[in-house]
N, C-alpha and C positions, 0 to 999 in steps of 0.2 A: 504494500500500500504506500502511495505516497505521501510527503510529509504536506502539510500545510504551511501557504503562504503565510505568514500573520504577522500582523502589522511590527510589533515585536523582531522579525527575522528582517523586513524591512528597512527597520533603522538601525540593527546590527550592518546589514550592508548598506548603508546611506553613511555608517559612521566608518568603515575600511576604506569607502570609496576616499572618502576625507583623508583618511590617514595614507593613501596612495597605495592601500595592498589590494591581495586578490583575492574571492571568495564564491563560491561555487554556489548559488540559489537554484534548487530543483524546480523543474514541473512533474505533471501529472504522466503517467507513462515512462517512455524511451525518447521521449524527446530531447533536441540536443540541450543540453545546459547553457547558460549564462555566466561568463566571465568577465567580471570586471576590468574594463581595462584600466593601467596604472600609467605612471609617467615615465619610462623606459624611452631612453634614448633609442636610435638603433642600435648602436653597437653595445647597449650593456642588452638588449634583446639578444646578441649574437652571445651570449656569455654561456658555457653551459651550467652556472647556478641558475639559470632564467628561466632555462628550456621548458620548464611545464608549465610559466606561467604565459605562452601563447600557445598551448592548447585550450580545445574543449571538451568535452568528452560526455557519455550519452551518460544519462542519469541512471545511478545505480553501479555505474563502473567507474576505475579510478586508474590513473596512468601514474605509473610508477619511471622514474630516469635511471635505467640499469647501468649504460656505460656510453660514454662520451668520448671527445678527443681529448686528450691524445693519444686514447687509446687505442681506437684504431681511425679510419679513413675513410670518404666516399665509401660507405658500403654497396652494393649494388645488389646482393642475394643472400640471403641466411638461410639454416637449413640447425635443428634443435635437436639433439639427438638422445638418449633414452636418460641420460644423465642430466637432460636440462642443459647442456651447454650450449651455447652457440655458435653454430660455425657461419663463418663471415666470408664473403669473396670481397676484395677491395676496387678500385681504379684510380689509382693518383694517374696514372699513366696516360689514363685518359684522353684522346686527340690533341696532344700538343702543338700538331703542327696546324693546326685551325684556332687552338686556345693560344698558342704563345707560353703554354702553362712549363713548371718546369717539370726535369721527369727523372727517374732513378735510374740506374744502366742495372741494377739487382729486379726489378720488375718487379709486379704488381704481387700482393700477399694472400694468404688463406691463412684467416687465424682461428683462434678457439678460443671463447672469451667463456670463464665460469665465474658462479655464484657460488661460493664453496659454503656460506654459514645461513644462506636463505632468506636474506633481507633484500633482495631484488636489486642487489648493486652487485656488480662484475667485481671480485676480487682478483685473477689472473689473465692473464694474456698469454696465449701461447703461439708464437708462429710454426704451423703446423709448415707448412710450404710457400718460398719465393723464387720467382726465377725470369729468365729476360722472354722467357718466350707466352708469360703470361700477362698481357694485356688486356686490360677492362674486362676480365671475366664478367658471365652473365648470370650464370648458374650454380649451383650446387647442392649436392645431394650426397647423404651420410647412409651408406650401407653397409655398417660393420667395421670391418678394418679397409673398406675398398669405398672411396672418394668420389664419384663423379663431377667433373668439374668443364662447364659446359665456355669453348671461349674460342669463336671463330678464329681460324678455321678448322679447329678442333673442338672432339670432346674427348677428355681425357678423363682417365683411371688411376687415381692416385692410389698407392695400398702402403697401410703400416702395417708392417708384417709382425715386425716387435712389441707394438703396445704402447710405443714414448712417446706418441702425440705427433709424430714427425712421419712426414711422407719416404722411405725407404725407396718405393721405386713408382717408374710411371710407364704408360703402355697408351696407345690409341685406341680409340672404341672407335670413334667417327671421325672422317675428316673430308675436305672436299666443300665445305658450305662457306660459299660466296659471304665477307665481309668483315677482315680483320678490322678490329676497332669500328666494331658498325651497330648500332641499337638493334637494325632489323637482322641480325643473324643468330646463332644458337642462344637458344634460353634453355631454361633449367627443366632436369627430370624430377617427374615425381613414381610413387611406388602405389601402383592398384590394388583393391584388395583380391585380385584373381590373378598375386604373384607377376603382374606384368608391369614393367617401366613403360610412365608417357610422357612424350613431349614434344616442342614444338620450334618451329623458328620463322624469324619474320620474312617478308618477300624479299631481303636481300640476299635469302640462303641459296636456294635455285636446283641446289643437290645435294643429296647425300653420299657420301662412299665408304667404306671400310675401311679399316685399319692397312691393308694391304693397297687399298686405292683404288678400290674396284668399286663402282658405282652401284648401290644397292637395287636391290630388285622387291617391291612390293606383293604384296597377298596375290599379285595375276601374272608373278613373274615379270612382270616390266620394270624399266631402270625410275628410280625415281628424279627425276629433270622438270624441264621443262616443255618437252615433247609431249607432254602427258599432262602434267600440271601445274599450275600456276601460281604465280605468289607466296604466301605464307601456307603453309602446312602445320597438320597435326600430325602424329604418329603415335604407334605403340610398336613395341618389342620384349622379348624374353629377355631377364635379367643380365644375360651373358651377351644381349644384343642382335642375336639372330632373329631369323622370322620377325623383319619388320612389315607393318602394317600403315598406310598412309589411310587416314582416316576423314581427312577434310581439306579441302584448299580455298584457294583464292581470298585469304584474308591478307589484311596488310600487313600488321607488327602484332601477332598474338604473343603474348608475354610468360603465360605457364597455364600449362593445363589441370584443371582441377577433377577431382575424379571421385565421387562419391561412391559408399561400399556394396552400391547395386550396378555399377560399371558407367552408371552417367556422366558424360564429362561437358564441361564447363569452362569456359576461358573469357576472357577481355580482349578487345582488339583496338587500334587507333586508328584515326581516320587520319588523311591528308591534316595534315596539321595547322589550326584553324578554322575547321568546316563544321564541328559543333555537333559532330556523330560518330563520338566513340560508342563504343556499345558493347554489350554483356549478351554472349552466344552461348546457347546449346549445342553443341557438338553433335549432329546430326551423322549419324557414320558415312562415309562416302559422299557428304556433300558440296555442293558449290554454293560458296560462302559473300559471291558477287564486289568483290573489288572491284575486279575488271571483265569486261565486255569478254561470258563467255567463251562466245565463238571468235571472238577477233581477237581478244587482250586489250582491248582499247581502254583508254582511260575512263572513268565514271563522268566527267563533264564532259566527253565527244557526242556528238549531236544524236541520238537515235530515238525511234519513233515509240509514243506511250511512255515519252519522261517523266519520269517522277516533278511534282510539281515544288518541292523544296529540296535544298543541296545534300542537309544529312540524310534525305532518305535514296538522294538518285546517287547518292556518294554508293551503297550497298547495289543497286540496279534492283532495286524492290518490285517494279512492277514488271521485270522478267522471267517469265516460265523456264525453274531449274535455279533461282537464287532463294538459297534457304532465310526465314523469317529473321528477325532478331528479335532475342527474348527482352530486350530492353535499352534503349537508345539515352545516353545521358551527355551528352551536349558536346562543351569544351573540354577535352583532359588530358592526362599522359597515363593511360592505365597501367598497371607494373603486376605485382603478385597478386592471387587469390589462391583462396580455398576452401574446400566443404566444411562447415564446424561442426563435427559429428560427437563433440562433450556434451558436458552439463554444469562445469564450473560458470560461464556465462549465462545471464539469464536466460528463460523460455524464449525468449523474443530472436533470440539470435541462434538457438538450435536447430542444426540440420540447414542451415541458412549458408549461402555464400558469404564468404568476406575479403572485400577487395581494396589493396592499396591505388590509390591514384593520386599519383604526384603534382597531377596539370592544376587540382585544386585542391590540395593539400588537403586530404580527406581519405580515410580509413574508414570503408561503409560497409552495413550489412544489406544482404538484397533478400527478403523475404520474397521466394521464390511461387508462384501458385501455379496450378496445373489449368491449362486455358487449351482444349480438346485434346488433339498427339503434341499439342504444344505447351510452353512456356510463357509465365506474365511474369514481371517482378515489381516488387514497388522497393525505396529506398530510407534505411534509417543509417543515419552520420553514427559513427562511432568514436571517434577522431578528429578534430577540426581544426584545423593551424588556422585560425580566424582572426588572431593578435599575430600571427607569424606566418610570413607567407614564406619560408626557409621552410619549413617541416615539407618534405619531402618525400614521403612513404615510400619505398622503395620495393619493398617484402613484408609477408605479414605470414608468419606461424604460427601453429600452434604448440603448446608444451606438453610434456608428459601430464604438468598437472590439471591442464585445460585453460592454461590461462594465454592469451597470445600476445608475440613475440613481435617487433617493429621494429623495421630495420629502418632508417633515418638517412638519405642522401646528405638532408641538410647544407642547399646548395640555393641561388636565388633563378636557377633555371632549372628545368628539368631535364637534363641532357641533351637529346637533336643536338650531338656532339659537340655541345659547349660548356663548361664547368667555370662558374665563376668563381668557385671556393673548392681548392685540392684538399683542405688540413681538417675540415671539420667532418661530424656524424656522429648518429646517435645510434641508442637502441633504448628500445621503451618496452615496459610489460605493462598489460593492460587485464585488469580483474576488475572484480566486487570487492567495494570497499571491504567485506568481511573477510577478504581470503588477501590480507598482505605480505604472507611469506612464500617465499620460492621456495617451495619443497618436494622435492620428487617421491611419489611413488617407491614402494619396495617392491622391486621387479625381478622374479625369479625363472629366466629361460630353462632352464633344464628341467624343469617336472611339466610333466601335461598339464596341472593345476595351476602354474605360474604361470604359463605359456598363453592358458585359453581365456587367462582374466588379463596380460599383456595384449591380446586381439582385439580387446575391448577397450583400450587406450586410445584418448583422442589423437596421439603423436604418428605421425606416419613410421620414422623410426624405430620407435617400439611396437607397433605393427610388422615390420618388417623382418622383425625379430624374432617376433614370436609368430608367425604365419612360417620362417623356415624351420623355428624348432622343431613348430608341429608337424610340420612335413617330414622334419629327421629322424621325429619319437616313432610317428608311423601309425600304425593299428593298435598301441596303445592310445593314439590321439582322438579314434574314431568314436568310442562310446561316447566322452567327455563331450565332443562337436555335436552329435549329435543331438546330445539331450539340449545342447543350446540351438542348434537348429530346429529343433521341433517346441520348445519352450512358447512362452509368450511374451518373451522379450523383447526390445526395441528392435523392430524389424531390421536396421541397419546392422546389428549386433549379429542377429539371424542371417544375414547374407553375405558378412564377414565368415563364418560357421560353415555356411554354404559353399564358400568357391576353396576352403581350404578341406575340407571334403570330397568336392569334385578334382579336384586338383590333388589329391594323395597318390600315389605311388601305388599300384597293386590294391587301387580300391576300384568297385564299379561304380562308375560317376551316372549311370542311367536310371540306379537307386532312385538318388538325390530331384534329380533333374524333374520325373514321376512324380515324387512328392511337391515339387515346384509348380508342376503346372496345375495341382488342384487346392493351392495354396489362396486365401481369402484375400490376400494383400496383392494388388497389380502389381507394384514392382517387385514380390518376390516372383509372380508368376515371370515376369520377365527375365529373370536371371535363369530358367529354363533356356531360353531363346539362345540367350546368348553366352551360355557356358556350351551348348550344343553346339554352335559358330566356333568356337575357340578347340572343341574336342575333338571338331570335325567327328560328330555321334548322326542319330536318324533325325535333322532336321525336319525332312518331310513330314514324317508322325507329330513333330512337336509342332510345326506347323496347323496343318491341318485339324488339332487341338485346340488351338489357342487362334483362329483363323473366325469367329463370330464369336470371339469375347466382348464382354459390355462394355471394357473400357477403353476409349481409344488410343493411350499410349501403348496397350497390350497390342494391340493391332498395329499400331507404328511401328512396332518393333519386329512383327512377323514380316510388314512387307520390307522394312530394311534387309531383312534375313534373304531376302530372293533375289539382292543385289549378288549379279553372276550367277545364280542358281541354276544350274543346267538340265536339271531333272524334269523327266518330262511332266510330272504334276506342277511343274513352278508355276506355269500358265494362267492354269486353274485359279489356284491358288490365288496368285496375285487377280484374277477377275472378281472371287469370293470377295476378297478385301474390297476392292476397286467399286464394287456396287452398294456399298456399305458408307461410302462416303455423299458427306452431307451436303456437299457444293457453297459450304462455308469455311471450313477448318485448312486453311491454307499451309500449316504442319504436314497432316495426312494427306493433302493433295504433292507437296514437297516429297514427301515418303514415298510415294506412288512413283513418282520420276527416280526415286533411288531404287526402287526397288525392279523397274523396268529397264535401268541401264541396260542398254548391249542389244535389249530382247526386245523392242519395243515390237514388232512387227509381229511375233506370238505373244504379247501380252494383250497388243491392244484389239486383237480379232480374239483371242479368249473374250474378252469385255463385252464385242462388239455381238457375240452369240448371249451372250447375259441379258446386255439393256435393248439389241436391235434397232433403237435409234435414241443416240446416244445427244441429239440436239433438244430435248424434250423438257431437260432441267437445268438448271444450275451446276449442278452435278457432273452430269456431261459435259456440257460447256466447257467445263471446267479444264474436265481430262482432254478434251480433245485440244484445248492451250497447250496443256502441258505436254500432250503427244509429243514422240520424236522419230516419226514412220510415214511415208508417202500413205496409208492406209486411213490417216486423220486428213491429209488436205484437200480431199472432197466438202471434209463436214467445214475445215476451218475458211474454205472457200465462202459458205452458204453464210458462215459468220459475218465474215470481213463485205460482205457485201448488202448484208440483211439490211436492209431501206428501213426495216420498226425500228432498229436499233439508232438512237442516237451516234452519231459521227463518232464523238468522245469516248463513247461506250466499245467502238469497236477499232478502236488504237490497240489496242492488246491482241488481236486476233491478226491484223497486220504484220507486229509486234512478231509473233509470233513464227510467222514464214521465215525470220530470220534464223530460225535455229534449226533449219533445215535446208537442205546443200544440191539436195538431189535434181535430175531434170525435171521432175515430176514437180516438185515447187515451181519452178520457170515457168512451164505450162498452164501453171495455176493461177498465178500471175497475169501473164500477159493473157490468160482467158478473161481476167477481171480489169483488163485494160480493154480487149475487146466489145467484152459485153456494155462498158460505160456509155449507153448510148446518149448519156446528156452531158457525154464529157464535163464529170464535175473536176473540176481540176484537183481539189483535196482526193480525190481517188484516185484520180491517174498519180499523183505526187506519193502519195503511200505505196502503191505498186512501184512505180519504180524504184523507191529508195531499199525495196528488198531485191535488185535487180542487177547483173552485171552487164559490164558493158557489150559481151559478144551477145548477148540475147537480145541488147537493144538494135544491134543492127544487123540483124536478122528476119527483124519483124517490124512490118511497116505500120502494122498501129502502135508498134511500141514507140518507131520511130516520129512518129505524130503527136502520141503522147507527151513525150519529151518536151517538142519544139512548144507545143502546145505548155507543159507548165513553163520553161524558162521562160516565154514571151508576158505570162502573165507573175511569174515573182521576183521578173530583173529588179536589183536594186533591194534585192531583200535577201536573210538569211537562208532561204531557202534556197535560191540561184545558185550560191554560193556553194550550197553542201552539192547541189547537182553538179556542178562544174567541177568542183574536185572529187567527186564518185566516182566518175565517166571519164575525166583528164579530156575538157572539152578544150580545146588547143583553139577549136572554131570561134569560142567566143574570147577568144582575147582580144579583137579591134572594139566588140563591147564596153569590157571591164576598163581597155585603155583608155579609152575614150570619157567617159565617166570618172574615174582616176589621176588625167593626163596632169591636172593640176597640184592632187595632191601628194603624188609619186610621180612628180618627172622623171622621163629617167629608166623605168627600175622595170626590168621584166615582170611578163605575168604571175609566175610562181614567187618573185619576193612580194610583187601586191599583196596577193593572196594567203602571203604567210605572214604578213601583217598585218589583215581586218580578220583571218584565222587567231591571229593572240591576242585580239581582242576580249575584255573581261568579259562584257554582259552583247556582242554582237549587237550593239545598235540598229533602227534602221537607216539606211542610209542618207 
């Protein structure tokens, strides 16, 4: 319950504000709190006795100043390990040759900061690892005696093999990805609870390769590039780093992936910097996450038809068939760390809740996540609020063994985009209920099943990590114990922890479990059937076909993800069952449907097409035949793109939509809807074309009619412009020059054109 304002507590803070201190007045809930601001110069703001008095922090929690400079530096990524210490990546090193900044020729550090007596202050420092070839690490992550430490154009495997806190030797896991000293390159792993590493790196990476330098090859055997895909990527792999899995692309700068204990992942992404659409994604497996123009790679402001009518939404290509949703769009920022808080030291409010650093606005926030059809909503409570200091920089944010989280502090006046206006300073902060002020770990006992299977239950991924291999080492003594927790009525998340370290045992039959799974009362355990099956390579089809008219729609999301690449002849089916089940609303499930059709569309969409028979009749339809990607839909999306009831506006998406497809059959489809125009409206000849290349325009004399027919009517507009560079109409440059001659004397066609092209907002002219 919360306190009461009273007049009383009022003139307590009426009379601090006086005396120039600070003092923390509650409201009702999780709201963020009220700080008084004091007379602080800047620079005694810059002091680290000051540090927590330009935060804010949500009511009922309390930020604690664990350790400062000089202790350590720019931190860039922490990672907490079963003992509560912190391990730290540094970057003084950071782009000097863009800073001016100075640099060490010993290179950038990995240290290990501990609390030895639990009063939330860092008592030792330890440099675990320094060296020249470590620059602006991104990453890292603590697995035992074996370090990953993530720092283009590597990821490296640090191991102490002796136990003295010092790195012994080092080895390559990954290397090959595009962008020493670069934001958008390798970011840090984290540890699932089905035993597998995930992670991710920004669209500067481009590829992954081996330790031997051999370019890795994905779940379809393909190399992972740029031939294939685009931008920023996700991934997972086996602990030793084989069997990688690319799981998502075309994001811009995704920062770490988060991974809840029913296999959901989770991440942050930035936008072009400035655009006011960073955003918070679900990690839909295999999908297109829309940075850039699918089929082409084009950038998000190049001109194309059913633009999104504001920049953060056309920044993603939200209104094109194949870019997955986003679960929530929050404006200006530098998004850094997140993760699932699957404790209970923090309040209710923030349980099973994302919590995400973002530096752009000095804020540490929870996102109470809610289920919105096969999709995701989120709404936002501040946790953290550098609102007297705009230095506080969150850089990472962990959790500890004891539930309380961990914040790592750039504490810099920018947020990187390779500028560092402060090399010396950084923080680290813990953050609790005022009732829990000591750092005290857990007593954590790996070698009994007993110790092991209540370390599974630990909010720390590390001790998780720990105890998830003990129990795999103990073996079939580990199985009665798991299961009585798997079958309990325990916090389901605790139950699916139980679950993949069961299916995942050595000499156990994982089809047990799976069984049990899918007639379980909770969707997302029944999900973890689905996709412990995907990972066992076991009878999909059966579990399929099971959970194939479940009532709830993430359970059905997740079967038709399951049919991405499925080659079995029931996939069809299968994917038709799901596919008539959708509501012509839930743009998730409609997304799912495109993942789950990959490759197959041509036997997916005539399965459907024996289902519904005419698939134009609803919403629903409509829907799928947008999202189609098979000459089998562009009869129906013809009928669309031309429907006369349908408002013009309405049918920009169905236009839209020709473009994601290549074949002759599109062409034909086309210039039939240039033919049939018999009241030649020019916005229709204009849409046909602009899905059109150039050898089919002169091939075809109403195409070529067409043409003449718009240029003549939108000389001198945006529109001319994108025709004449489509086409590379060379005809109309006595035109452009002509209309131009005075304001580019001089200057050939193509430099005109590449300078009302960089134009901001393309004027008329």
């Amino acid at each position: 319950m919360s306190k009461k304002i009273t007049p009383v507590r009022i003139c307590i803070t009426l009379l601090l504000i006086i005396a120039g201190l600070s003092y923390t007045l509650p409201r009702y809930g999780f709201s963020e709190s009220i700080v008084v601001k004091d007379s602080l110069t800047e620079a005694q703001k810059r002091l680290p006795e000051n540090a927590l008095k330009g935060l804010n922090v949500a009511y009922g929690l309390q930020v604690q100043l664990m350790a400062t400079e000089p202790m350590l530096q720019n931190p860039t990524n922490i990672d907490v390990d079963e003992r509560g210490r912190i391990w730290v990546t540094e970057a003084y090193n950071y782009r000097p040759n863009l800073n001016g900044n100075q640099t060490t020729p010993k290179g950038d550090r990995i240290m290990i900061l501990e609390d030895r007596n639990g009063d939330a202050r860092i008592d030792t420092a330890k440099l675990f690892y320094q060296g020249p070839e470590l620059n602006a690490p991104l990453g890292i992550a603590v697995l035992g005696k074996r370090v990953i430490v993530a720092q283009s154009p590597f990821v490296w495997n640090f191991y102490d093999d002796n136990g003295d806190d010092k790195a012994d030797r080092k080895e390559i896991m990954f290397q090959g990805i595009e962008g020493e000293q670069h934001d958008h390159g390798m970011h840090t792993f984290t540890f699932g609870a089905d035993g597998k590493l995930y992670f991710n790196f920004g669209n500067n990476g481009k590829t992954l390769k081996d330790s031997k330098g051999n370019t890795v090859l994905d779940q379809d055997g393909d190399e992972i590039g740029p031939k294939k895909y685009k931008q920023g990527m996700v991934f997972r792999c086996d602990p030793d780093g084989s069997n990688v899995e690319c799981l998502g692309d075309n994001f811009r700068n995704p920062y770490e992936v988060a991974v809840d204990s029913y296999g959901t992942m989770w991440q942050s992404d930035n936008d072009d910097d400035g655009n006011k659409g960073t955003r918070i994604n679900y990690v839909m497996p295999y999908g297109n996450f829309g940075y850039t123009d699918e089929m082409t790679g084009a950038g998000w402001n190049t001109t194309r038809t059913n633009m999104e009518d504001s920049i953060p939404l056309r920044h993603w290509h939200l209104n094109d068939p194949g870019s997955i949703p986003n679960v929530l769009q929050t404006g200006a920022g530098s998004p850094t760390g997140l993760l699932v808080y699957e404790g209970k030291l923090l309040p209710e409010a923030f349980q099973h809740q994302l919590i995400h650093a973002d530096a752009g606005p000095n804020v540490v926030r929870a996102y109470s996540i809610s289920n919105q059809g096969a999709g995701y909503g989120a709404s936002i409570v501040n946790i953290i609020k550098g609102e007297n200091d705009r230095w506080f920089r969150p850089a990472d944010v962990c959790v500890a063994p004891d539930g309380s989280l961990i914040v790592a502090d750039w504490y810099d006046p920018g947020v990187g985009g390779h500028q560092a206006g402060d090399q010396t300073r950084g923080r680290i902060y813990r953050v609790a209920p005022a009732s829990a002020p000591n750092y005290t770990m857990p007593a954590i006992d790996f070698s009994t099943v007993e110790g092991a299977l209540q370390a599974l239950q630990n909010p720390n991924l590390v001790v998780r990590y720990h105890a998830y291999n003990s129990l795999q080492q103990l073996g079939k003594k580990s199985v009665g114990p798991l299961e009585k927790l798997w079958q309990s009525d325990a916090d389901p998340a605790m139950r699916a922890r139980a679950f993949w370290s069961l299916v995942k045992m050595p000499g156990v039959k994982s089809e047990k479990y799976i069984k049990q799974s899918l007639k379980d009362k909770n969707p997302q355990l029944r999900m973890l059937a689905i996709r412990a099956s995907l990972q066992l390579k076991g009878n999909t089809t059966d579990v399929l076909n099971t959970l194939k008219l479940d009532p709830d729609p993430q359970v059905r999301r997740e079967c038709i993800i399951a049919l991405h690449h499925n080659k079995s002849p029931e996939a069809a089916g299968i994917w038709a069952d799901l596919a008539t089940q959708y509501d012509g609303k839930d743009r998730w499930y409609l997304e799912a449907l495109g993942v789950g059709a990959d490759g197959q569309w041509d036997a997916f969409f005539s399965a459907y097409l024996q289902a519904v028979k005419d698939p134009l009749k609803d919403a629903a339809g409509t829907d799928i035949v947008w999202r189609a990607r098979t000459d089998k839909a562009l009869p129906y999306l013809e009928q669309l793109a031309v429907n006369a009831g349908l408002p013009l506006k309405a049918r920009l998406r169905y236009f839209r939509a020709f473009d994601f497809n290549n074949s002759p059959a599109k062409t034909a489809a086309l210039l039939n809807i240039i033919k049939s125009n018999s009241a030649n409206e020019i916005a229709i000849d204009k849409l046909a074309l602009s899905s059109l290349n150039p050898t089919s325009i002169k091939a075809n004399a109403a195409a070529e009619a067409a043409l003449t027919r718009v240029l003549n009517a939108t000389y001198q507009t945006k529109d001319y412009l994108d025709l004449v560079i489509q086409y590379n109409l060379k005809a109309e440059q006595p035109r452009i020059s002509r209309h131009f001659a005075s304001s580019f004397p001089g200057q050939p066609l193509s430099g005109i054109i590449e300078k009302i092209c960089s134009s901001k907002d393309w004027p008329q002219w």
